[in-house]
C-alpha positions as CSV (number, residue, x, y, z in Angstrom):
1,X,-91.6,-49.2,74.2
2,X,-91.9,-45.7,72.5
3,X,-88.2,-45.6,72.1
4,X,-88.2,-48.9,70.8
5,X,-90.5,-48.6,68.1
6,X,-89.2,-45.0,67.0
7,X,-85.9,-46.7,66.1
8,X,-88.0,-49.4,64.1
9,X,-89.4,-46.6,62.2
10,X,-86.2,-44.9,61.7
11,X,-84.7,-48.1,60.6
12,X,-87.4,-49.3,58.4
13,X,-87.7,-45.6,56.9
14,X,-83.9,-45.9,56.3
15,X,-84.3,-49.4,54.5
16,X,-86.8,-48.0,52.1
17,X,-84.9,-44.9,51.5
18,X,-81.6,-47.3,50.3
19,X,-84.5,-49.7,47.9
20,X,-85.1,-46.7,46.4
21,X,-81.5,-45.1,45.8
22,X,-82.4,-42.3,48.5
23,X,-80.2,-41.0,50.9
24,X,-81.0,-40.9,54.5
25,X,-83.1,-38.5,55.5
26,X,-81.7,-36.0,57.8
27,X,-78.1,-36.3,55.8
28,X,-77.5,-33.6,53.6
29,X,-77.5,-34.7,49.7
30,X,-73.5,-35.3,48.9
31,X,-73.2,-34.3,45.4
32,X,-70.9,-36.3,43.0
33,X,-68.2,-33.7,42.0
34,X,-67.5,-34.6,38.2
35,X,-64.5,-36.0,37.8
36,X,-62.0,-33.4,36.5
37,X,-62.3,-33.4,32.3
38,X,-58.6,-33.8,30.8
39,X,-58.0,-31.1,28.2
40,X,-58.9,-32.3,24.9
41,X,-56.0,-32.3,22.4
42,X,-56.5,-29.9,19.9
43,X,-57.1,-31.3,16.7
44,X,-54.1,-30.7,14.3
45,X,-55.1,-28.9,11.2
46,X,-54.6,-30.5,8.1
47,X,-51.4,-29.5,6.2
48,X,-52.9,-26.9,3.7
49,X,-51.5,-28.1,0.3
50,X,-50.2,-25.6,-1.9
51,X,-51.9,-25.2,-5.0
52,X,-50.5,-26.9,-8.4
53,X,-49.4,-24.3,-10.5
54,X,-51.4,-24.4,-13.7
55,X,-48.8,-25.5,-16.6
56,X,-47.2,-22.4,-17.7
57,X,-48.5,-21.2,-21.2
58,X,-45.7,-20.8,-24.2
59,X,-43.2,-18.4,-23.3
60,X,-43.3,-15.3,-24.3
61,X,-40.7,-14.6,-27.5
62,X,-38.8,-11.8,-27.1
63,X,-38.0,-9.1,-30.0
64,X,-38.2,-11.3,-32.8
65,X,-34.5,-10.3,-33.9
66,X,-32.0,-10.1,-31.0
67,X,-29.0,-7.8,-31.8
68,X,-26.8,-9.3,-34.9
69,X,-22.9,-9.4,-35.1
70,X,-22.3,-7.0,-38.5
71,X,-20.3,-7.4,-41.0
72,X,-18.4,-4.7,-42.3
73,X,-20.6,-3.5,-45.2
74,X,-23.2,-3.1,-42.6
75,X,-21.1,-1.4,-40.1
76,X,-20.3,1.1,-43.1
77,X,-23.9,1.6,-44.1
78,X,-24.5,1.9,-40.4
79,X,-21.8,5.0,-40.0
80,X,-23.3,6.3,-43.6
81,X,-26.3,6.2,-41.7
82,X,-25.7,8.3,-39.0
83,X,-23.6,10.5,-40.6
84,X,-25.9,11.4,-43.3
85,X,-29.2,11.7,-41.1
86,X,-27.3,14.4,-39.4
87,X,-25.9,16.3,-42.5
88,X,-29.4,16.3,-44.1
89,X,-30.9,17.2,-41.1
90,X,-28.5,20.7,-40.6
91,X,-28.3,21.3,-44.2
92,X,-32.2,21.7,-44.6
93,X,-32.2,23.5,-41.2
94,X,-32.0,26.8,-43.7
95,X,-35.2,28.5,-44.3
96,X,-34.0,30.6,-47.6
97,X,-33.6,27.4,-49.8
98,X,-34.9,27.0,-53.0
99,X,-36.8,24.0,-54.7
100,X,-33.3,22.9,-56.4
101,X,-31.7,23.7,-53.5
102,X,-33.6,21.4,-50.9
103,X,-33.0,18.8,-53.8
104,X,-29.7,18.9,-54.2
105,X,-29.2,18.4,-50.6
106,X,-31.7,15.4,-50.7
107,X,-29.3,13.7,-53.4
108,X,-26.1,14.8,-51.9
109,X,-27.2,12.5,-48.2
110,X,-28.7,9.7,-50.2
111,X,-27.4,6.9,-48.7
112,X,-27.1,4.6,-51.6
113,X,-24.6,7.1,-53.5
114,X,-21.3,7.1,-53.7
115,X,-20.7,9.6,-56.4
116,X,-22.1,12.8,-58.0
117,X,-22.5,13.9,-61.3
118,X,-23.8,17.9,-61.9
119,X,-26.4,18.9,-64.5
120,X,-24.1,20.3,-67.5
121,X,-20.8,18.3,-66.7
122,X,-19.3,15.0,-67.2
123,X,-17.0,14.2,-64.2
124,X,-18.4,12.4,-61.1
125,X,-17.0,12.9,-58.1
126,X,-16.6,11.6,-54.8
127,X,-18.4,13.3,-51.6
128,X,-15.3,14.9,-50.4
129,X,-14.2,17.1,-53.5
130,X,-13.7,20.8,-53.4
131,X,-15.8,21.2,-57.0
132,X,-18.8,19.5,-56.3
133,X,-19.6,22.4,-53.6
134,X,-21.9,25.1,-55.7
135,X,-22.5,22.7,-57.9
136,X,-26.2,22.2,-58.9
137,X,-29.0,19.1,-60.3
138,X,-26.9,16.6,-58.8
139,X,-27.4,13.0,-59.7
140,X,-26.1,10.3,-57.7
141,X,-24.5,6.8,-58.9
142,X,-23.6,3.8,-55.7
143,X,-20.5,2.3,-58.2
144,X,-18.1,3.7,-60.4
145,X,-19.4,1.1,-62.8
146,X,-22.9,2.9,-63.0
147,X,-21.2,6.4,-63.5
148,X,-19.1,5.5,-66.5
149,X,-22.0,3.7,-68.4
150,X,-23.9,6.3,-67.8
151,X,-20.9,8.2,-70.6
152,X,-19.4,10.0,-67.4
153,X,-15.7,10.5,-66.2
154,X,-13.5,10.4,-62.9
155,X,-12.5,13.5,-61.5
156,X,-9.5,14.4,-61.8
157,X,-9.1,16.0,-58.3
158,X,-11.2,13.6,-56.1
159,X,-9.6,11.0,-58.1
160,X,-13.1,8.3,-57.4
161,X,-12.2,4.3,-57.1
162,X,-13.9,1.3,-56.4
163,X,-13.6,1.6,-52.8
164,X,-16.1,4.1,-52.5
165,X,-18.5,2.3,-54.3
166,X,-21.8,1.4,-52.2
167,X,-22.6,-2.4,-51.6
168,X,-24.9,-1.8,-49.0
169,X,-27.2,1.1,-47.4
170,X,-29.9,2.3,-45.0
171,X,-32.4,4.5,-46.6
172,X,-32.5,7.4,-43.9
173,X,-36.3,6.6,-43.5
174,X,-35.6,3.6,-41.8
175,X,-35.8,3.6,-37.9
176,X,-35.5,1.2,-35.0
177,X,-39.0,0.0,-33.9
178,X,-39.3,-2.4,-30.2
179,X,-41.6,-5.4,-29.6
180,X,-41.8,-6.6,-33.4
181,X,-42.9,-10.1,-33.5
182,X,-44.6,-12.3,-36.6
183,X,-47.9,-11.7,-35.5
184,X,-47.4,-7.9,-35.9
185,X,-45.6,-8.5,-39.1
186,X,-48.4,-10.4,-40.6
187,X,-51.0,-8.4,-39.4
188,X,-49.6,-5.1,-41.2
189,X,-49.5,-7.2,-44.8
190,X,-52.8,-8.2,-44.3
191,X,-53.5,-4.8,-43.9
192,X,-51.1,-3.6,-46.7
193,X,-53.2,-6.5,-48.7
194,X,-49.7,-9.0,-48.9
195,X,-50.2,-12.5,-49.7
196,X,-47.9,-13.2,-46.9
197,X,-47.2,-16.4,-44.0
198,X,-44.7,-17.4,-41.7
199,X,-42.8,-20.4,-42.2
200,X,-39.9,-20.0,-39.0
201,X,-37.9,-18.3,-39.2
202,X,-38.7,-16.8,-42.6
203,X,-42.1,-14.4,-43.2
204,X,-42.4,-15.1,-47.0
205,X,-44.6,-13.0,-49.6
206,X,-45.6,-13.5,-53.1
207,X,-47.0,-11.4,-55.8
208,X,-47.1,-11.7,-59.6
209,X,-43.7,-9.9,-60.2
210,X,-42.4,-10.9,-57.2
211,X,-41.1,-14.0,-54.5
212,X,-39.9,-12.6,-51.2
213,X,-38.3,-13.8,-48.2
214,X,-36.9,-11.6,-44.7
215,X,-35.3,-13.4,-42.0
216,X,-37.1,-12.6,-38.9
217,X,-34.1,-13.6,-36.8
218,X,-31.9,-11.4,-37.5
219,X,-31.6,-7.1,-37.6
220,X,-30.7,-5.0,-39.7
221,X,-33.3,-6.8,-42.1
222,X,-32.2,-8.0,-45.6
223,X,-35.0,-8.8,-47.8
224,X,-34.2,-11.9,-50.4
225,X,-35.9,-11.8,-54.1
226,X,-36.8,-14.0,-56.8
227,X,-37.9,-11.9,-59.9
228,X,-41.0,-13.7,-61.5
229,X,-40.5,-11.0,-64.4
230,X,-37.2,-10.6,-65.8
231,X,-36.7,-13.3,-68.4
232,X,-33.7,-16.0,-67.5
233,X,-33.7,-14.8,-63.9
234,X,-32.5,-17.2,-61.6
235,X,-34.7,-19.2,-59.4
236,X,-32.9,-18.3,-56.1
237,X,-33.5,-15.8,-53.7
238,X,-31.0,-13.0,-54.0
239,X,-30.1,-10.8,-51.2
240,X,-30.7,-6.8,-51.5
241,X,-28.8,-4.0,-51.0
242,X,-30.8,-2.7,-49.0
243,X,-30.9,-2.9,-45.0
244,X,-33.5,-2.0,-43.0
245,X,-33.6,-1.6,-39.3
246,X,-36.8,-2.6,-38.7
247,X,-39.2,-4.8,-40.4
248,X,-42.2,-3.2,-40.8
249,X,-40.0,-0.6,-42.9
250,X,-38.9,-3.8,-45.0
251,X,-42.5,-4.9,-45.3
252,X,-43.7,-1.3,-46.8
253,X,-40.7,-1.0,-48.8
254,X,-41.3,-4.6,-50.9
255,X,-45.1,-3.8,-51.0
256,X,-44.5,-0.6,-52.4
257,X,-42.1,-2.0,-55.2
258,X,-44.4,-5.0,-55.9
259,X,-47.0,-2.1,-56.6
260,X,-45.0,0.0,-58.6
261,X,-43.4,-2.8,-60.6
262,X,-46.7,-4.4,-61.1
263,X,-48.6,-1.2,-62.7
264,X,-44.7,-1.1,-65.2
265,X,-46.1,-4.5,-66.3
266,X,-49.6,-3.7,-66.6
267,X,-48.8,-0.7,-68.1
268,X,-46.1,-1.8,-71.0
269,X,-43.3,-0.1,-69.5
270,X,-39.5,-1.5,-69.5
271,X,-39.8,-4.3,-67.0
272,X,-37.0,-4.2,-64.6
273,X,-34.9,-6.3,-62.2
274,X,-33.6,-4.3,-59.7
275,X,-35.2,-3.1,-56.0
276,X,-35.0,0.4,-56.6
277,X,-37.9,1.9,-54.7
């Protein structure tokens, strides 16, 4: 009898224990292993986009003149150039020259001449003749034209012609200068006081003697002129003989005639056509 109600208990105990999700008692808990978690697949980044480039800005000019075929008056006044900025440079090397003497050598490499006259005589003469050395107050003339109405003669020795006549010079001031552009051109005649603007390709200037015009494309620079002065002048722009190799040097050089020629006709004195600075 005890035996059978023991087994009722157990069983009864064992019902109850499934009602309420329990185990049996006297079997060990079995724990659930957790089912084996797959690996999780790693989450692709995102292609990273490259970024837009901005729009580029205007492109940055170069030099505002690039190099310039020359024509053979330039490549002469080039080789005058050269030549000349040497010679002066070794002739006033000397430390016992005198006043006249530093002048005479000034005149003699002047570019823009061609011929020589000497204080006291009536012959010009060309660079290479024998009498013009020791010869003193030189004058110099760029044409046989201006030496004979000027009452003087062709040497007899050198034997001057037309062919030595200058069309076209550098003044031996002049000098190469990098990175010119308009802006820097038009900012130096604001400061030189220039009523100046810059219609591409051509900065142009005016003043009450004077309309001006340089071609910014192109070196050596050639500065164009209309005289508002000289009565019956012609209306066009007329090309210089002057050559400049950069353009601020073109810029001082038409400010400083402007001014000069401007006081002449302030002043009363001959009014004048020519760019002689």
């Amino acid at each position: 009898a005890r035996a059978k109600a023991k087994a009722e208990a157990r069983a009864k105990a064992k019902a109850e224990g499934k009602a309420e999700g329990k185990e049996p008692a006297g079997k060990p808990e079995e724990q659930k292993k957790p089912a084996a978690a797959r690996p999780k697949k790693e989450a692709k980044a995102a292609p990273v986009k490259a970024p837009v480039p901005a729009p580029n800005p205007e492109p940055v000019k170069p030099p505002v003149a690039p190099p310039q075929p020359e024509t053979p008056d330039e490549a002469a006044a080039m080789k005058r150039y050269n030549f000349l900025t040497g010679e002066r440079k070794r002739l006033l090397a000397s430390l016992s020259l005198s006043p006249v003497q530093k002048q005479d050598i000034m005149t003699l490499t002047e570019p823009q001449f061609g011929f020589w006259v000497a204080s006291g005589y009536r012959n010009f003469h060309r660079r290479e003749c024998p009498k013009l050395r020791g010869m003193s107050e030189l004058k110099g003339y760029a044409t046989i034209g201006d030496a004979l109405n000027d009452g003087n003669s062709p040497c007899k020795i050198c034997k001057p012609t037309k062919k030595d006549n200058v069309r076209i010079y550098i003044p031996l001031e002049s000098v190469k200068r990098e990175g010119e552009t308009p802006e820097s051109i038009l900012r130096l005649c604001a400061v030189l006081g220039m009523n100046a603007r810059y219609e591409d390709p051509y900065l142009l200037s005016d003043s009450d003697v004077s309309r001006w015009r340089l071609d910014l494309r192109r070196l050596p620079a050639i500065p164009e002129r209309i005289d508002l002065v000289a009565k019956n002048e012609k209306t066009d722009y007329r090309e210089l003989d002057k050559r400049y190799l950069s353009f601020e040097d073109a810029v001082q050089d038409i400010h400083s005639f402007d001014t000069k020629l401007s006081d002449q006709v302030k002043t009363g004195v001959a009014k004048i056509n020519a760019f002689k600075s």
